[in-house]
C-alpha positions in Angstrom: 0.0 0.0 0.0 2.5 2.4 0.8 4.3 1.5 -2.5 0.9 2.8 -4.4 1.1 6.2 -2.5 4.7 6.6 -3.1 4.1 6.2 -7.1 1.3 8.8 -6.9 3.5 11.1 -5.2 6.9 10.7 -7.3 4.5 11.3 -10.6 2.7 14.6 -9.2 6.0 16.0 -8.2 7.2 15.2 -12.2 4.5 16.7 -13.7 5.1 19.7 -10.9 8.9 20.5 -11.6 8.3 20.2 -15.4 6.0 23.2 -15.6 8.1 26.5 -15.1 6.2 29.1 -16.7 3.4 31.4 -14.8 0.9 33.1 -16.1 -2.3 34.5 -14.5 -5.8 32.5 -14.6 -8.6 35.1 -14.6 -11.2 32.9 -12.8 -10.7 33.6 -9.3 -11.7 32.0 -6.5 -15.0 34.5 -5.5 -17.3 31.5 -3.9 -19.0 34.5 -2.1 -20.5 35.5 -5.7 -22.1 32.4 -6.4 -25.4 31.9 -4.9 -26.4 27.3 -4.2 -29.0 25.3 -3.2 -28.1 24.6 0.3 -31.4 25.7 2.2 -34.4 26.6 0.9 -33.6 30.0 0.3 -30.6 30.2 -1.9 -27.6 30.7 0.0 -24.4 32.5 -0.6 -21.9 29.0 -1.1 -19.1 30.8 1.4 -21.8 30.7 4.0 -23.1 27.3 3.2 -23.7 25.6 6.7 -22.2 22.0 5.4 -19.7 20.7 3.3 -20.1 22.0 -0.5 -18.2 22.1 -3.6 -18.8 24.0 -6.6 -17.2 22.7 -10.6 -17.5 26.0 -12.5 -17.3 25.6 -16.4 -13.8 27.3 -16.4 -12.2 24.5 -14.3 -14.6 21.8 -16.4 -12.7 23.4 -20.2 -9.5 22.1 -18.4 -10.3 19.0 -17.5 -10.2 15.8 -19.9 -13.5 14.6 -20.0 -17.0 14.6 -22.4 -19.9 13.7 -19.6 -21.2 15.2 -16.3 -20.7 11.8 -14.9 -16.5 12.2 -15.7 -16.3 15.6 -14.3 -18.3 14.1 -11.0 -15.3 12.0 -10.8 -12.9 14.2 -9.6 -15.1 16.0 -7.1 -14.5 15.9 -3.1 -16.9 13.0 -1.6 -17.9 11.5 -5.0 -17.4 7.9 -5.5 -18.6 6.8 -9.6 -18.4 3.8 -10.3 -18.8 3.4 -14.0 -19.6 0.3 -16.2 -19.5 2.3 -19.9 -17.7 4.4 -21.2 -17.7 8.2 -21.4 -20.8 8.3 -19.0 -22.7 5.4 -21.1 -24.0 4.5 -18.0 -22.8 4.9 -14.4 -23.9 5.5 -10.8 -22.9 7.9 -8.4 -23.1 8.1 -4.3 -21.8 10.7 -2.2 -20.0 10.1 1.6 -20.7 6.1 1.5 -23.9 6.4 0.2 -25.6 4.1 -2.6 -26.3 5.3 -5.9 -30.1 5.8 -5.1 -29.2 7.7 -2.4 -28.0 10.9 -4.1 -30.3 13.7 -5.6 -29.3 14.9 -8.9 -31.1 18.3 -9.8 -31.0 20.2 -12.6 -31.9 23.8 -12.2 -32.8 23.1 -8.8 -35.7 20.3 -10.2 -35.1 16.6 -9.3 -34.3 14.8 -12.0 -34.3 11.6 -10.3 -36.0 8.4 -11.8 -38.4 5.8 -9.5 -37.5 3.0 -11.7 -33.9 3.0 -10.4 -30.9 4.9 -9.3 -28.9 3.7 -12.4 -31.1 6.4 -14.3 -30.0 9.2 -12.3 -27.3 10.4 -14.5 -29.3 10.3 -17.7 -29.3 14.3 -18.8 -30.4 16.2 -21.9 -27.6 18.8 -21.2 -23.8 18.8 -22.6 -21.1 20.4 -21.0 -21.3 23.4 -23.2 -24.0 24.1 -21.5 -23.6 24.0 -17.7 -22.8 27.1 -15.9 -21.4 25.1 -12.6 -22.0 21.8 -10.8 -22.8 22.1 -7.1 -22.1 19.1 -5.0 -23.9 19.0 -2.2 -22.7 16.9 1.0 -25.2 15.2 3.3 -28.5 13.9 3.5 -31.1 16.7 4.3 -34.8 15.8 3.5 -36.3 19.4 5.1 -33.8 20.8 2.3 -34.4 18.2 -0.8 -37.2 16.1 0.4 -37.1 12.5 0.7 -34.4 11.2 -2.3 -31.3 13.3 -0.9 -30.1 10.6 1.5 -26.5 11.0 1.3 -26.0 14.3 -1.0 -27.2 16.0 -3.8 -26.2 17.2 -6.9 -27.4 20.5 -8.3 -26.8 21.3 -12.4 -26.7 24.9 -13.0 -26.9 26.1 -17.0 -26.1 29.0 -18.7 -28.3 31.7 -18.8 -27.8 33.4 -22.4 -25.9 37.1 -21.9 -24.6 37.4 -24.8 -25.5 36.3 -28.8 -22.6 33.3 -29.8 -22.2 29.8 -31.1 -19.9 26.9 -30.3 -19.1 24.2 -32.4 -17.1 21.1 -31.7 -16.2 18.1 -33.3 -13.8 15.3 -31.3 -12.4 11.8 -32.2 -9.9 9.1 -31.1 -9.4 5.8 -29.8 -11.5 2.5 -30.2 -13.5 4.4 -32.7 -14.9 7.4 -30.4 -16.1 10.4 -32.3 -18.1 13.2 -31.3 -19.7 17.0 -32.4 -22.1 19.0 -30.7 -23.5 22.8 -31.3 -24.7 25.4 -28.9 -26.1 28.6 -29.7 -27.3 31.5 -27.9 -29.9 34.6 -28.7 -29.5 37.3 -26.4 -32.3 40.1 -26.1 -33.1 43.1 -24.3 -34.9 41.0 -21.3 -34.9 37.7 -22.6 -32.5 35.2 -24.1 -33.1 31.6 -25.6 -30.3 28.7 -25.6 -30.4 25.7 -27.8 -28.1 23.1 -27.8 -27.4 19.5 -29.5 -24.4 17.1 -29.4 -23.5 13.3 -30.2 -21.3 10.5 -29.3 -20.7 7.0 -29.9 -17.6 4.5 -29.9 -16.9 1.3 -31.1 -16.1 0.2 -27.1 -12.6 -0.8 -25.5 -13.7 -4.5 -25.4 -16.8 -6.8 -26.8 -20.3 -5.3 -26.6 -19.3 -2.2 -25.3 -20.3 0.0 -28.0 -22.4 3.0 -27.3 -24.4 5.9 -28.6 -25.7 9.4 -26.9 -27.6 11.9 -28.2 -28.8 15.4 -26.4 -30.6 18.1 -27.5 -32.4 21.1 -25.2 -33.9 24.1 -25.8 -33.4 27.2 -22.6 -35.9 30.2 -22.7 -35.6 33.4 -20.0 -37.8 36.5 -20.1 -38.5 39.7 -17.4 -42.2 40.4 -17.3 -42.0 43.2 -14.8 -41.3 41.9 -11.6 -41.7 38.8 -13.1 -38.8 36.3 -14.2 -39.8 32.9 -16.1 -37.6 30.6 -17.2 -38.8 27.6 -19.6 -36.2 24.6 -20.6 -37.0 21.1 -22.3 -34.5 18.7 -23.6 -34.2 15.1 -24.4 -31.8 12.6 -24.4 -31.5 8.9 -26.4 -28.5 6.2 -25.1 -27.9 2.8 -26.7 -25.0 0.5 -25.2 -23.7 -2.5 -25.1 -23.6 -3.5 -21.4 -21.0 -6.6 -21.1 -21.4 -8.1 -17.3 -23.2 -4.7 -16.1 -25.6 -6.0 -14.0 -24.6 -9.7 -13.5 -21.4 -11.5 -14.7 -23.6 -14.7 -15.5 -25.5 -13.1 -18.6 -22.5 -10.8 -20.7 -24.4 -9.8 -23.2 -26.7 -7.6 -22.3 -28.4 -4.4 -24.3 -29.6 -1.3 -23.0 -31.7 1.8 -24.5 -32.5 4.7 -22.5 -34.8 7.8 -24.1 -35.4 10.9 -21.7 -37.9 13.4 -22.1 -37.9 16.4 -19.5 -39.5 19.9 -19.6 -39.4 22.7 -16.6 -41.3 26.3 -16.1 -39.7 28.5 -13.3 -41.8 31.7 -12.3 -40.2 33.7 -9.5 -42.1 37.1 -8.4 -40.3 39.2 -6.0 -42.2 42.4 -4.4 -40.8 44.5 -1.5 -39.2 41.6 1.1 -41.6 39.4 -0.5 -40.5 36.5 -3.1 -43.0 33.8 -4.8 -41.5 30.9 -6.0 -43.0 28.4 -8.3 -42.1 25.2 -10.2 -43.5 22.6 -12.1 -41.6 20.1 -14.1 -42.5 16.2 -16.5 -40.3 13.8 -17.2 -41.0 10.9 -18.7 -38.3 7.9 -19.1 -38.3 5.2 -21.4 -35.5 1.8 -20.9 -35.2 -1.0 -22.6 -32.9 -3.8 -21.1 -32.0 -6.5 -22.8 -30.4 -9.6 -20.8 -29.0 -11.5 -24.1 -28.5 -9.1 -26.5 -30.6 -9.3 -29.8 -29.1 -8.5 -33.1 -27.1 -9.8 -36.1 -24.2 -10.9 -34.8 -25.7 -11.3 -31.4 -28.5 -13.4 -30.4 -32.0 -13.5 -32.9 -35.4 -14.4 -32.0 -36.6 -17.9 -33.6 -40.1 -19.7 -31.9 -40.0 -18.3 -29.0 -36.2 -18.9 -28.0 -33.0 -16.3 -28.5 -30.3 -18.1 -30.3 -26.7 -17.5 -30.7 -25.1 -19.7 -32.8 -25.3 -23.2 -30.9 -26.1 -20.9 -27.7 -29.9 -20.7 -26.8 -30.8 -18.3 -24.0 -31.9 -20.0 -20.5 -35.6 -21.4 -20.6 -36.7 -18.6 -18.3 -36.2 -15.6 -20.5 -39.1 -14.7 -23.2 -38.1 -11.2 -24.5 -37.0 -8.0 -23.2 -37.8 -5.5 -20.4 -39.4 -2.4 -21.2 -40.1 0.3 -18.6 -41.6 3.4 -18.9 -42.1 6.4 -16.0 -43.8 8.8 -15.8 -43.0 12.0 -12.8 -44.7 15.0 -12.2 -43.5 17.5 -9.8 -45.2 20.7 -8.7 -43.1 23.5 -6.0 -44.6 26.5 -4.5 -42.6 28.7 -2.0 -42.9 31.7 0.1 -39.8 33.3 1.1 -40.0 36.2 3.4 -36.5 38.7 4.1 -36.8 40.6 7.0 -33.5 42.2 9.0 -32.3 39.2 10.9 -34.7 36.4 9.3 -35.2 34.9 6.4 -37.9 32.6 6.3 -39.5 30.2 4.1 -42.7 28.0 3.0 -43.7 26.0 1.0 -45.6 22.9 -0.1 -44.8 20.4 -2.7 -46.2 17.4 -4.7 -45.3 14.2 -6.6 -46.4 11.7 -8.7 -44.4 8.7 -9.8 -45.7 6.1 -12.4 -44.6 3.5 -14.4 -45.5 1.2 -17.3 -43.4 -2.1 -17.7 -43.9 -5.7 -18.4 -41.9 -7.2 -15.1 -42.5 -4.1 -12.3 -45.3 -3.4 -10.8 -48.9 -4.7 -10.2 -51.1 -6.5 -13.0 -53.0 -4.7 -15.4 -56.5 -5.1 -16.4 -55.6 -4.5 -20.5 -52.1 -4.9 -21.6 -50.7 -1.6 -23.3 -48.5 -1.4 -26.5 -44.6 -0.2 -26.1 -44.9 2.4 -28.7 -42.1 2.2 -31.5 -42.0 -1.5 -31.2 -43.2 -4.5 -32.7 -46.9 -5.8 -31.2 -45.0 -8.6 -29.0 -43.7 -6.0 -27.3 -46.5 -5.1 -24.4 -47.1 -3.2 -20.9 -48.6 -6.0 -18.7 -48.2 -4.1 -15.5 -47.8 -0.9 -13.4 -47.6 0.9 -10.1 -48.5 4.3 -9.2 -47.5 6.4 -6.2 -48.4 10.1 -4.6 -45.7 12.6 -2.1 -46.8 15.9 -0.6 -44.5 17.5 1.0 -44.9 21.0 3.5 -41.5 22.5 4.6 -40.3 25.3 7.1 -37.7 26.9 7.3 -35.8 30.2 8.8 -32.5 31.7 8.2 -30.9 34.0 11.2 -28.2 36.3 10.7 -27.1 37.9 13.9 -23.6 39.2 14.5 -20.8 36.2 13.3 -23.9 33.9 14.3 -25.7 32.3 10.9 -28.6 29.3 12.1 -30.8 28.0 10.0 -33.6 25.5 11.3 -36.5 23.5 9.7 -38.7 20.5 8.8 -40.3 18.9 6.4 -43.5 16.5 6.4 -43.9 14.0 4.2 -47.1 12.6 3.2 -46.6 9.4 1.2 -49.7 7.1 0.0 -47.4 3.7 0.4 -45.6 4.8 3.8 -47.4 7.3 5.3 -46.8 10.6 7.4 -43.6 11.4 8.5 -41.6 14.9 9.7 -38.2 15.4 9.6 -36.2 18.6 11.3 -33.0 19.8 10.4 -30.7 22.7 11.9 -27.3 24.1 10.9 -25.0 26.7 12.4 -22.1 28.4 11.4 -20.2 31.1 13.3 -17.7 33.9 11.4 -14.4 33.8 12.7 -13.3 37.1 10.2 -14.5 38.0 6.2 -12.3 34.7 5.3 -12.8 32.1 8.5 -16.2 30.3 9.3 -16.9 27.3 11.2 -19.8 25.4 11.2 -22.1 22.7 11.9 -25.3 21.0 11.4 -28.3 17.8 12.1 -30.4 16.9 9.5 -32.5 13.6 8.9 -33.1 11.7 5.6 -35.1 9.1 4.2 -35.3 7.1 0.6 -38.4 5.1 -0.1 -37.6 2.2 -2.5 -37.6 2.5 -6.0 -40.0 0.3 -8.0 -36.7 -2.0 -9.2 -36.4 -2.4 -5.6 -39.6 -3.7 -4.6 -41.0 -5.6 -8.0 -37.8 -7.1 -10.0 -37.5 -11.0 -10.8 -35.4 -12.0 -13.5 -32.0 -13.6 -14.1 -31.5 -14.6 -10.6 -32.3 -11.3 -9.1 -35.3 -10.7 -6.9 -36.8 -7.5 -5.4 -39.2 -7.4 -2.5 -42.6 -5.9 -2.2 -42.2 -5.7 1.8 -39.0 -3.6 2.1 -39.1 -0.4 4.4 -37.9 3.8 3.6 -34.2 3.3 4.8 -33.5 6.8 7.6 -30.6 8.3 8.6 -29.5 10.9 11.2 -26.6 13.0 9.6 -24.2 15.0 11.7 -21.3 17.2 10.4 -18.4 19.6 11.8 -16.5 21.9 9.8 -14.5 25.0 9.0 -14.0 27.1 5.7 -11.2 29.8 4.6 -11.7 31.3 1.3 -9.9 34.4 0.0 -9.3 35.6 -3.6 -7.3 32.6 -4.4 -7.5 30.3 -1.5 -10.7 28.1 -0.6 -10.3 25.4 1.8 -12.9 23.0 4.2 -11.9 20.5 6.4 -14.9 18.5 7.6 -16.0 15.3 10.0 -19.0 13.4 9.4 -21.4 10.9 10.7 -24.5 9.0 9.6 -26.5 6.4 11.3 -28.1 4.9 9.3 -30.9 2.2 9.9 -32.9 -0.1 6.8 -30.3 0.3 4.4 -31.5 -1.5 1.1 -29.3 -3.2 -0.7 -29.0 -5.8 -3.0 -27.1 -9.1 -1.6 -26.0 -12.3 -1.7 -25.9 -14.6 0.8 -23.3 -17.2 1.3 -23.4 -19.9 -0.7 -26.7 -18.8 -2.7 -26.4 -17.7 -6.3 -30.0 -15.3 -6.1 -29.5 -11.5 -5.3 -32.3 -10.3 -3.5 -33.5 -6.7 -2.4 -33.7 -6.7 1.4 -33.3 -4.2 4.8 -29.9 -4.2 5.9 -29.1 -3.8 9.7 -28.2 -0.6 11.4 -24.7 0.9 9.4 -23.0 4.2 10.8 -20.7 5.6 8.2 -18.1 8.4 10.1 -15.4 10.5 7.5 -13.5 13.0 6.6 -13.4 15.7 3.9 -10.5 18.0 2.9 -10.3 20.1 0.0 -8.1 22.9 -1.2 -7.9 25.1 -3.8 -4.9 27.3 -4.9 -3.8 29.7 -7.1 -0.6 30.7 -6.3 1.0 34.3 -6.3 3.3 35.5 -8.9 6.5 34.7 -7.6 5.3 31.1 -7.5 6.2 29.7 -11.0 5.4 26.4 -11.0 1.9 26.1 -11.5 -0.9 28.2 -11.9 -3.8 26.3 -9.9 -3.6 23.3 -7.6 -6.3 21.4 -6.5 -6.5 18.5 -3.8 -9.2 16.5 -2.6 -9.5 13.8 0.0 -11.8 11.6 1.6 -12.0 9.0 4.2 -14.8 6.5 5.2 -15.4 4.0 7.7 -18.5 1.6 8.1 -18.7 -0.5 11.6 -20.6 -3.1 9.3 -18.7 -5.8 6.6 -20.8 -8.2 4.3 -19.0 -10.9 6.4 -21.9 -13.3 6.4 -23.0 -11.7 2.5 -21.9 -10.1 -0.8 -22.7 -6.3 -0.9 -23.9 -4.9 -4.2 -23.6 -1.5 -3.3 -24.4 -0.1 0.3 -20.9 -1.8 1.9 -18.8 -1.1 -1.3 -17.9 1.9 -0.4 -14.8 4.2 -1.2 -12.9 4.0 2.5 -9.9 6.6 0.6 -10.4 8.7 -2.0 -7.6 11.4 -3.1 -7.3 13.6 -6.3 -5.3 16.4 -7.2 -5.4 18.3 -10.4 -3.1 20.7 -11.5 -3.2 23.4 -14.0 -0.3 25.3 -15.9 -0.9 27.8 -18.3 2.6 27.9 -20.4 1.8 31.1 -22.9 -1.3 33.4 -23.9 -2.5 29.9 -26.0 -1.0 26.6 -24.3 -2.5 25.3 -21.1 -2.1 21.7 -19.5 -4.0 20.3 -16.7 -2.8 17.0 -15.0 -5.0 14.8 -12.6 -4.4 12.2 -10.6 -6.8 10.0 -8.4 -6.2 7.3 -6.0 -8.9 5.3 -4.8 -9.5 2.4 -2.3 -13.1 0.3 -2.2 -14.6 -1.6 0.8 -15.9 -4.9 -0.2 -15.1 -7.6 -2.9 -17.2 -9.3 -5.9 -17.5 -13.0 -7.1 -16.2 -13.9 -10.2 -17.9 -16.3 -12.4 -17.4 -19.7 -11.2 -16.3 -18.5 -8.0 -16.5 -19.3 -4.5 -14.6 -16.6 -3.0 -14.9 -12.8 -2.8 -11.7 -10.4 -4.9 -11.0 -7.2 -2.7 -11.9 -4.7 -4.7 -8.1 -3.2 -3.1 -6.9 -0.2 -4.8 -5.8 1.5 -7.9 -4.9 4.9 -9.3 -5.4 6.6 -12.8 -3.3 9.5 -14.4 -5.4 11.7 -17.0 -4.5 15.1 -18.8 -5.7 17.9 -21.0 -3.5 19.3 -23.3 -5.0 22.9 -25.0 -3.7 25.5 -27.5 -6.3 28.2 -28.0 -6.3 31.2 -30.3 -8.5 33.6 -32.0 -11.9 31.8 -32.0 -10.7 28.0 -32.1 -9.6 26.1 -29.0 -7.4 22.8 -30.0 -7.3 19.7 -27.1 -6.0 16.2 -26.9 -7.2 14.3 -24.0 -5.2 11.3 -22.2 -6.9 9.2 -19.7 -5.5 6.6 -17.8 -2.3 7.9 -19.1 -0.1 4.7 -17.7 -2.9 1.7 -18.6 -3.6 0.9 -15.6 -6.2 -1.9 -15.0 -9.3 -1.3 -12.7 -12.7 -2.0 -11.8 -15.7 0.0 -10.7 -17.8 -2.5 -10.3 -17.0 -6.2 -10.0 -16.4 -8.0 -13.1 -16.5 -4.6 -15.4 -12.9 -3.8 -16.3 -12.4 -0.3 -17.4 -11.0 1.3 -20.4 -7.4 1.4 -20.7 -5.2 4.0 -22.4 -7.7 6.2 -24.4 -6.8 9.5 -26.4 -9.0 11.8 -28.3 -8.7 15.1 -29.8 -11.2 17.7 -30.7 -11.6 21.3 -31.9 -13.9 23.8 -30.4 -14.7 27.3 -32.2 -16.6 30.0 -29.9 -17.9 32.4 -32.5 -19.2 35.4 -30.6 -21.6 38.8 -32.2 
């Protein structure tokens, strides 16, 4: 182990002592500027109460990566664990959570799917467009409601300022090749955004190959006092998915469609703001266990055959899913001297169509855009309202901020959850803080209804809670931001997906009690001028401990955890047009997986992975080459899903400006 820290540490000092250049970055470090999603009310993200980080799009244009799920890689607390490539699919968790236990938002809307967590990172927005990422530590439900158990992750976009274009095209290794366009319309008081963009590879090994396509449309107008803001966008992903979900069936298939729309209005009058927001988004998947095609397996009588291979007797055609969410948010927020407070009240409704989830229905339904075979034959249907309090006190170097929500669910009742935080202002740059705040998930409808290929959900499982606690301090100047945090969560019900010892089903079941107790530091630096070596440094790292092993089971997900978790990224910029950022991560996962054929758990253990970004900008065209995993090192995610080796792409961008 020490070996794999002392390799990490000889190659960041390399790439340190080989950049001797300096020259100024212009995007400073003004956190107090940017307004997050950490209460109710917006709050200022220096005086956040909790642990937060925020990925503006300058430091995204240096990094090496074409997905929101890579960028979420190198951010403090974040543990992805990917099983395609370039974001085809992958699932995220935040401080030792599972992956359906972090909120992702877009806009402040949730985005997240009732189907399943492995959904969550399905978005009809490219890079291009994203303003910043806030990550979001900690489970809060009076904050988020009842899907932020460990975290949440808020997408901000662009709001159109100006009138420009950008247009990209990329390509590279195992037969990767991408282009997008972005365009904005910029009016006296209004501005529209559209955007599209594509990808697709041949894959890094068999079967997987994948496709994405995104396209959005963002529309902003000033109607007095009135500000509405209008977005809808869409995104289609096709992927070959070898060993994703289980090593015993490789060849599996899967086709995602996304469909999501949003109206904002926000009224302010006096000390008086009304807030509200409704959103749709419908989902469409497609999984396929034994993957139908050409050169894969084709349907004959009934049966899928592959050459001599027949798929097993229990499998009769693919899953189709479909859900439907609805989502409706109105808030009062009053500003007084001291207080801020807010209201509100909240609903949701979560449906889905599918032939294997949910209850029986009286008249099979037709998957639209496939052949007749291809039918709805159940669903489920399920109702939240939620009614939230909260107030904000300023006082001297005091900042608290308290409040509840109540949850009304049709499937698990009533239930209120408080929350408080406090922080305390040592000087303009010094705050410490801390803060309580409960959390609950309710099962997703993969969770309670799946049975297929030796997987089996259950109908009886129970919302998993958790109590969170956190301690922390901040310093941020113009080009310093640091936080060093503790954390712990007691958590009780965990679900996860298990297997016991010596079985070969997985099945969906409450967990015993697990507390989960960390650390987060992060720092941020750009140096002075008489510092030559590097521009920007960043360095992340995160620590986790569970008092609960899968020592009697194997642990999909909840005890897989990330127990270390370091990344640094550093940024040179060698003359007005060549800049080169260099990453490094190092991480080290709880837990172990069974290999096929196997009767013994392999550690996950540890690995690390080198990437860089290499640009040369000038005039209105921005050159880049991309390395990742710049030694070929070999790692897994997730068990049995090796990742990509070596991979290098290159791409031009032009920013075309009125």
């Amino acid at each position: 182990m020490q070996f794999a820290h002392h390799k990490i540490l000889i190659i960041t000092l390399l790439i340190t002592n080989s950049l001797t250049t300096f020259a100024q970055i212009s995007d400073t470090l003004q956190l107090n500027e940017v307004k997050i999603q950490a209460s109710r009310a917006s709050t200022q993200a220096l005086h956040a109460p909790r642990t937060v980080e925020l990925i503006t799009a300058a430091q995204i244009a240096q990094l090496p990566v074409k997905s929101v799920s890579e960028v979420l890689e190198y951010a403090l607390g974040a543990d992805l664990r990917s099983r395609g490539p370039v974001g085809m699919q992958s699932d995220l968790s935040i401080r030792g959570g599972s992956f359906e236990q972090t909120l992702i938002l877009l806009n402040g809307i949730p985005l997240t799917d009732p189907q399943t967590g492995h959904h969550s990172l399905n978005l009809p927005v490219s890079l291009d467009e994203i303003l910043h990422i806030e990550i979001i530590q900690g489970g809060a439900a009076r904050i988020f409601g009842p899907k932020a158990f460990s975290g949440a992750i808020n997408i901000v976009t662009r709001t159109s300022t100006n009138t420009s274009a950008t247009l990209a095209v990329e390509g590279g290794e195992y037969g990767s090749y991408g282009t997008s366009a972005q365009g904005n319309v910029a009016l006296p008081k209004s501005g529209i955004s559209a955007g599209i963009s594509r990808f697709s590879t041949d894959g890094y090994i068999s079967n997987t190959d994948g496709n994405r396509l995104q396209g959005n449309l963002f529309y902003h107008t000033a109607i007095g006092k009135l500000n509405v803001s209008a977005f809808t966008g869409a995104e289609q992903k096709a992927f070959g998915a070898q060993n994703f979900y289980s090593a015993s069936f490789p060849s599996q298939f899967e086709e995602t469609k996304l469909f999501f729309g949003g109206l904002k209005l926000d009224y302010r009058i006096k000390s008086w703001q009304f807030n509200l927001t409704g959103s749709y988004r419908q989902h469409h998947d497609r999984f396929e266990l034994y993957r139908e095609g050409a050169e894969w397996y084709v349907r004959s009588n009934g049966f899928f055959i592959m050459g001599d291979d027949t798929a097993a007797s229990f499998y009769k055609g693919h899953n189709y899913h479909r859900t439907d969410v609805n989502e409706t948010n109105l808030q009062i927020v009053r500003s007084l001297k001291k207080h801020t407070f807010s209201a509100g009240i909240s609903y949701r409704n979560e449906h889905i169509y599918s032939n294997v989830l949910g209850e029986p229905m009286d008249k099979p339904k037709h998957v639209a855009g496939y052949p007749d075979y291809a039918q709805f034959l159940r669903e489920a249907d399920r109702n939240e309202y939620h009614i939230y309090l909260e107030d904000q006190f300023q006082s001297g170097r005091w900042w608290i901020n308290g409040g509840m929500l109540m949850t009304v669910s049709d499937e698990y009742g009533t239930r209120v959850f408080p929350g408080i935080d406090v922080a305390y202002l040592f000087n303009r740059y010094l705050r410490t803080y801390a803060n309580f705040n409960q959390a609950i998930r309710y099962p997703t409808y993969t969770d309670l209804y799946y049975r297929l290929g030796g997987a089996i959900g259950s109908i009886g499982l129970k919302p998993e809670k958790s109590d969170n606690y956190e301690l922390g301090i901040r310093y941020q100047q113009e080009r310093t931001n640091a936080q060093l945090a503790v954390f712990h969560r007691a958590s009780s019900s965990l679900i996860d997906w298990i297997r016991k010892n010596g079985s070969s089903i997985t099945e969906a079941a409450n967990i015993t009690a697990v507390n989960f107790t960390g650390v987060d530091f992060s720092i941020r630096l750009q140096p002075e001028a008489y510092l030559t070596l590097l521009d920007e440094i960043q360095f992340s790292y995160t620590f986790i401990s569970a008092d609960e092993k899968s020592t009697d089971f194997e642990s999909n997900y909840a005890l897989d955890f990330l127990k270390h978790k370091c990344t640094a990224i550093l940024q040179k910029k060698i003359n007005a047009a060549l800049q080169i950022s260099f990453a490094v991560s190092y991480q080290e996962r709880e837990g172990g997986y069974l290999k096929p054929g196997a009767s013994k758990e392999t550690e996950y253990g540890w690995f690390y992975t080198a990437d860089s970004r290499i640009t040369y900008s000038k005039g209105i065209g921005k050159l880049y080459l991309d390395v990742k995993n710049i030694f070929n090192h070999v790692y897994t995610d997730i068990g049995n899903i090796p990742q990509p080796g070596r991979w290098i792409t290159m791409g031009i961008k032009l920013n075309i400006k009125k």
